[in-house]
N, C-alpha and C positions, 0 to 999 in steps of 0.2 A: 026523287032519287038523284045524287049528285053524279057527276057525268065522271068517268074513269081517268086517268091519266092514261096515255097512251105513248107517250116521248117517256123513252129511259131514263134521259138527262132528268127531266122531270122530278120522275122516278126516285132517282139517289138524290135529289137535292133537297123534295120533301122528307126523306127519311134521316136523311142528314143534319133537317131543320130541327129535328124533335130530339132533344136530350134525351130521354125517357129510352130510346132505341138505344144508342150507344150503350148509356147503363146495362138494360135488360140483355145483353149482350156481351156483358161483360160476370152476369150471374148466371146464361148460359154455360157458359165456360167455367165458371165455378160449380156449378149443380153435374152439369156432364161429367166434370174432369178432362173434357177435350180442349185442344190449343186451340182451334180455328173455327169461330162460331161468325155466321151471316145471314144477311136477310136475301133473298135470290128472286128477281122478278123472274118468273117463266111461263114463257107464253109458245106457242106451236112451233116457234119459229127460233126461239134463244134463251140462252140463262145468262142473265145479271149479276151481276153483285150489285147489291142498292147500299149495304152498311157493311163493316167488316168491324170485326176484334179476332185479329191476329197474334197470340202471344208465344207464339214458336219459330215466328220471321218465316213461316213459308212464302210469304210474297206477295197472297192476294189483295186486293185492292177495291174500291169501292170502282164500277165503270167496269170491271175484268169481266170478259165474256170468257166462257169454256164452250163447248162443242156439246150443241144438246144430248145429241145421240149418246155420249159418252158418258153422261149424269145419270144418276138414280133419280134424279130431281124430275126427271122427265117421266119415269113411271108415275113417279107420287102426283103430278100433273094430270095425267089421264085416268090414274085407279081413284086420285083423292082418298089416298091410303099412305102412314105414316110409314118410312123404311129406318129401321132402327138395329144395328149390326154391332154387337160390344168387343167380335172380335172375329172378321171374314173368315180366316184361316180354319176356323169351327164352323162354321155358317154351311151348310150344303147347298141355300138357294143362290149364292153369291161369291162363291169361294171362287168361281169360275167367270166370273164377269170383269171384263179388260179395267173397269174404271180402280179399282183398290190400286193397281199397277201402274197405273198411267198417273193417277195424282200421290201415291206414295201413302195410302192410309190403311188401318186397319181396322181402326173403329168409326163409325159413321152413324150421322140421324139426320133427317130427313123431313119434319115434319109440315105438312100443308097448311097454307096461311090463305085463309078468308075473309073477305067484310061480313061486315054482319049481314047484307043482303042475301049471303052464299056466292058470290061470284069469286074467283079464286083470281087469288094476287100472283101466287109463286112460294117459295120456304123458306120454312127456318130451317138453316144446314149445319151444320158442324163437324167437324174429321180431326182426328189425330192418327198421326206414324204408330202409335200405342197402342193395344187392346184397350175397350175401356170399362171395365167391370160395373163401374157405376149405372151402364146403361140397362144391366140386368133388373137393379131395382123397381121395381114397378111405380112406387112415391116421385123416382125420379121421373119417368115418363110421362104421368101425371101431371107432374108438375112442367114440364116442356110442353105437353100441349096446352096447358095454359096459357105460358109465353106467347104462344103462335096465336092462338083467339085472342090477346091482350093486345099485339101485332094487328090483327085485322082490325081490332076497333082504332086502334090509334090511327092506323090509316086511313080508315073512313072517314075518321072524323075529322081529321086535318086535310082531308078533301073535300070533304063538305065546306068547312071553314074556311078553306078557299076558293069556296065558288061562293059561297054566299058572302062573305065580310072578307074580301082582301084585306091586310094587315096584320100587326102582331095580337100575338091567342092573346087572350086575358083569362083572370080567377076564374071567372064564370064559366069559360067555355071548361074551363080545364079540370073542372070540380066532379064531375060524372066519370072523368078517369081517374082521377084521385080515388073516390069511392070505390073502383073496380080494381087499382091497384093495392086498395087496401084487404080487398077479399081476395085478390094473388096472392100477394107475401104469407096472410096469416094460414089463408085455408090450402091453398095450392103449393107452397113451398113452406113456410114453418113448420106445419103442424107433421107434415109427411118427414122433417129431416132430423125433428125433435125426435118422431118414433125411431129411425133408425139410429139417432144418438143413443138413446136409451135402453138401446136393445145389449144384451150381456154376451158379449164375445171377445172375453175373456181367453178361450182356446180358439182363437182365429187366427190366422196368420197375421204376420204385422203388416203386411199390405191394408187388409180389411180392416185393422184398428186405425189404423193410416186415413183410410177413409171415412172410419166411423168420427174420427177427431178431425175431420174437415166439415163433415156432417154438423155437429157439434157448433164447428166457429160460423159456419152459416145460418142453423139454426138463429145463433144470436146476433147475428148483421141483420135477418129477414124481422128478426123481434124489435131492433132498433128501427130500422127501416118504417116498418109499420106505424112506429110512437110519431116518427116523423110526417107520415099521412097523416095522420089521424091528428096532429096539432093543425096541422097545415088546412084541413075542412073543418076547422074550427072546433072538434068532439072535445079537446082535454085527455087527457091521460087515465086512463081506468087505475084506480090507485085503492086498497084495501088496507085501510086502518085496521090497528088490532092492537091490544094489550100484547108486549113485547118484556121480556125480564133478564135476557140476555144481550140485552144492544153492544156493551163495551166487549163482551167477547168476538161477539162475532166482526165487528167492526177491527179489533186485532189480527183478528183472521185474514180478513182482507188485508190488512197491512202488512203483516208477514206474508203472504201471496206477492203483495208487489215490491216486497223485498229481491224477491227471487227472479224477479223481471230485472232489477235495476242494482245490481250487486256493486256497482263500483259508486254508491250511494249509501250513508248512513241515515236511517232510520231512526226516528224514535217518536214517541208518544203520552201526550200529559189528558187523561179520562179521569176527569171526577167519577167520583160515588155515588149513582143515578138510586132515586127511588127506586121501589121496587119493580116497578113495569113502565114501560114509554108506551103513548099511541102512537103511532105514525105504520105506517108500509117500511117493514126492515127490506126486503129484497130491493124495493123502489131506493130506497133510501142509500143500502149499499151498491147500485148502481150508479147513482148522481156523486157519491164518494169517489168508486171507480173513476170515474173521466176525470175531477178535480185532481186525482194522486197523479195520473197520468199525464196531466197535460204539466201541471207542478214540477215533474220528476224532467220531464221532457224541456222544460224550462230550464231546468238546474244545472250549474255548472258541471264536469264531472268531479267527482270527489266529494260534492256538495252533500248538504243535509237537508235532510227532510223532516219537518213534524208536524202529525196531525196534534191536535187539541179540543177537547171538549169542554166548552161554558155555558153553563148553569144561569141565566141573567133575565129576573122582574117575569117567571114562566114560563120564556122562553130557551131552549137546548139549539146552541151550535156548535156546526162542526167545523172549525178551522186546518184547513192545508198550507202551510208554508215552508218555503221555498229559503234556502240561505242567500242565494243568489237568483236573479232571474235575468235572461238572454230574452227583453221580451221589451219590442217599444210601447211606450207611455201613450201614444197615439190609438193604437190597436187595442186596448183590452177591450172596447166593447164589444172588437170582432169576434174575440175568442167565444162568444155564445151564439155563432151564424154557425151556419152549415158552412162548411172549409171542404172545398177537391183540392187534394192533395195533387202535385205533378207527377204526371206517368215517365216512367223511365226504364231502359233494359231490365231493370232489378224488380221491378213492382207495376203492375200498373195503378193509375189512376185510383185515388181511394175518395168518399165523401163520410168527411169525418162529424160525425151527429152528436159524440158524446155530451159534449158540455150548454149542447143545444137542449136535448130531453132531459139532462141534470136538471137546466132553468126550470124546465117545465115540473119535473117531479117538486121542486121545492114550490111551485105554486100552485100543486096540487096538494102539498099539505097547509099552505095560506101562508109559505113562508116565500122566501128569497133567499138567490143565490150570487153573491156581487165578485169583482175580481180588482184587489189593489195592489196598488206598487208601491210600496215605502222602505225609505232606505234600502234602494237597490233591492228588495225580497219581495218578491211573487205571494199574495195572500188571497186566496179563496172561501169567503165566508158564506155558509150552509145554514140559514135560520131557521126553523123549524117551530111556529107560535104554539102549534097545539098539541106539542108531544107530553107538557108535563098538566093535560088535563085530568 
């Protein structure tokens, strides 16, 4: 059994170390809807902050002690019982408790974080100034204490790893959380935000369609996210060939969609006359399309032109994206198929951008390829596709 950390400094410096926390902490706050999500070491005597994502600027900080007696975090300490509040003011076990007033929130969760031994670390916390409806959802809460057990294994195991193998993690260590991040995203938050995506509420207020189309853009980061595991331990992309007889429509579809994203851009598009049916994965396929028109469009000057094209050549069906101009150094395009974090700033936080990563991969899950050139100043994106005109 690996021996505990017992130094705080420790504490926030291991948690600090692990990428994986910051992220999962930052889809806290997406999945809650609350500003201030953390990891809180609590022990008899004090509450921590060990990690913070702050996106409301209330102040906290990674090292900030609060006043135990004054936290919920201290019951969830002694009961090892989740505290989850969408809105005090409604709440009768809590409406009367100093702490909503003293830190200025109205919605709160609480959830307890364990190694996998059962010995308890402290929580996953989160609050906002705001009610926060989201926490009523049951998918949601599910899926936060997921978070909090994905939390204890990460800790364990980068305690372990530092008592046994001082040094930096490697593939190997890091492969057994890959595989368990890969059953979060799909089972524990996709599959739960797709159902509330899909659900028809139509006569809802626009708050809750508000959320259902946040539901929605999460759904499809935790889908992407997943492709990204799942390349990364080596699986390949689950990809479903089928006889296709619509390809050039639905492919206009999408183009007109990203018309509407990029309106101070002219658009157009040259699709041959395709036999009767393509094989390939159309959704796959107009995914890997999606990130090239995007990253093309994002490329382009303003005012500039856009056009996709489809070639017919020796059995092979490609799809070309270009760019009239491209704002793009000659040095970098091989980057553009890495995983990219974007910089965080007042407006946004931090993003890790995968499209043009799992594009690669979907073209080489139908035995083709995906390359990216410069000529004559214009950004070209070529989509090969060998086994579509089987």
């Amino acid at each position: 059994m690996p021996s505990q950390l017992s130094s705080t400094v420790e504490s926030i410096e291991l948690l600090a170390s692990l990428d994986s926390v910051a992220a999962l902490l930052r889809v806290v706050c997406d999945v809650s809807g609350l500003g201030v999500a953390t990891v809180a070491e609590v022990t008899e005597q004090r509450w921590i902050a060990c990690a913070v994502e702050d996106r409301i600027a209330f102040g906290l900080q990674p090292g900030a002690e609060l006043d135990l007696e004054s936290t919920l975090c201290n019951h969830v300490r002694s009961s090892h019982e989740a505290v989850i509040i969408s809105d005090v003011t409604q709440n009768p076990t809590y409406c009367d408790h100093p702490a909503p007033g003293l830190y200025g929130w109205k919605s709160y969760l609480s959830v307890p974080v364990f190694r996998p031994n059962g010995t308890f670390f402290g929580t996953l916390c989160a609050f906002d100034p705001q009610p926060g409806p989201l926490l009523e959802q049951r998918s949601v809460i599910a899926t936060l204490d997921g978070f909090a057990r994905l939390l204890g294994e990460l800790l364990a195991r980068e305690e372990q790893r530092r008592e046994e193998s001082p040094g930096p993690r490697g593939d190997r260590d890091l492969e057994p959380l890959r595989e368990q991040l890969l059953v979060l995203l799909e089972e524990d938050l996709q599959r739960p935000l797709q159902a509330l995506a899909n659900q028809d509420l139509s006569a809802a207020t626009p708050q809750v369609r508000h959320w259902q189309t946040e539901a929605r853009r999460l759904a499809e980061r935790s889908a992407v996210a997943a492709d990204f595991v799942r390349v990364r331990l080596g699986h390949g992309l689950p990809l479903k060939p089928a006889l296709v007889d619509d390809v050039n429509e639905r492919l206009l579809g999408l183009f007109a969609t990203l018309q509407t994203r990029v309106p101070e851009q002219t658009l157009s598009s040259e699709l041959p006359a395709l036999p009767a049916a393509l094989r390939l994965d159309l959704p796959r396929v107009l995914q890997a399309l999606d990130a090239m028109l995007e990253q093309a469009a994002s490329s382009n000057s303003p005012g500039g032109n856009l056009l996709l094209r489809g070639v017919i050549h020796e059995r092979c069906y490609s799809l070309v994206v270009e760019s009239s101009t491209a704002v793009v150094d000659p040095g970098t395009l091989g980057q553009l198929f890495q995983p990219a974090l974007s910089k965080a700033d007042l407006a946004q936080p931090a993003r890790l951008d995968l499209g043009l990563y799992v594009a690669r991969e979907i073209a080489r899950g139908h035995g083709g390829s995906l390359v990216a050139r410069l000529e004559d100043s214009r950004l070209r994106f070529i989509l090969t596709l060998p086994t579509a005109l089987d």
